[in-house]
C-alpha positions as CSV (number, residue, x, y, z in Angstrom):
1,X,34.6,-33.0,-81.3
2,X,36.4,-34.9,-78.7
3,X,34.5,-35.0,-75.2
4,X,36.7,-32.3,-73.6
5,X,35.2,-29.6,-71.5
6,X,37.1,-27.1,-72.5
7,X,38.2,-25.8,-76.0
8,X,40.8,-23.7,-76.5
9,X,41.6,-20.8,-79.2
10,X,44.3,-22.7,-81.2
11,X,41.5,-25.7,-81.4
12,X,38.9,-22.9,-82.3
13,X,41.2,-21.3,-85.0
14,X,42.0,-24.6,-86.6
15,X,38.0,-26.0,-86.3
16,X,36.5,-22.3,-88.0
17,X,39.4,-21.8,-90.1
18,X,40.7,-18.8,-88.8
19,X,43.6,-17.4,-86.9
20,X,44.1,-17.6,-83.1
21,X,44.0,-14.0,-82.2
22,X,40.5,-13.8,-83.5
23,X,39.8,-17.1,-81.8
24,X,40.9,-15.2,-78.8
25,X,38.1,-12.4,-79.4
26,X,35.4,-15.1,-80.0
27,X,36.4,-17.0,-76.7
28,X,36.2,-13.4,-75.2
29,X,33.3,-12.5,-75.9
30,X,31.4,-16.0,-74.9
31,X,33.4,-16.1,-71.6
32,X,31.4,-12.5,-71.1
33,X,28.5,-13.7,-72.2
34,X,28.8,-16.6,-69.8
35,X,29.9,-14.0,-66.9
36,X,27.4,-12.1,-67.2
37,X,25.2,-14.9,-67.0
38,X,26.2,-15.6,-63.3
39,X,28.9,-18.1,-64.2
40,X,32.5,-18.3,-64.0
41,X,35.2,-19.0,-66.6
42,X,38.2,-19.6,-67.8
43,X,40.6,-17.2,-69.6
44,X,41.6,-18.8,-73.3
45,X,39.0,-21.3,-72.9
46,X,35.3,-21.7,-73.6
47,X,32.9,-24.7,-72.8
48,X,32.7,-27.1,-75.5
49,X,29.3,-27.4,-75.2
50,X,28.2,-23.5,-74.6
51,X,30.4,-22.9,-78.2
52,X,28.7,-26.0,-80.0
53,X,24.8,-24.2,-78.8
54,X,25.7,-20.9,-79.6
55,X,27.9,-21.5,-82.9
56,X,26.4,-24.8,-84.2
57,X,22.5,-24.9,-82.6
58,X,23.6,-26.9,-79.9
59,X,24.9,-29.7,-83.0
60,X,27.8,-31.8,-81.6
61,X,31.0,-32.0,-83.9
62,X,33.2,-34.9,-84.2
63,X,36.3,-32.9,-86.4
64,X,38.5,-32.9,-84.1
């Protein structure tokens, strides 16, 4: 994956293969996780790095 800090879902769908508007849910529920953790986030986007650790073991991809 490209050294971007941000992913988006239409990056997300194409990378797990699956459409946007459940890209959408995934980046949803990550960006709660991550609120609830005391941080702050962006809507449609998720950390590159927080999605690589909690989807890949914290594995870096180089797909995209």
């Amino acid at each position: 994956m490209e050294n971007k800090a941000y992913i988006t879902a239409s990056e997300l769908a194409e990378l797990l293969g699956i459409s946007v508007s459940r890209a959408y849910r995934i980046i949803h529920d990550m960006n709660k996780e991550l609120a609830n953790k005391g941080y702050l986030t962006v809507a449609g986007r998720v950390p590159t790095k927080y999605f690589e650790e909690r989807w890949y073991s914290g594995k870096e991809l180089k797909c995209i």
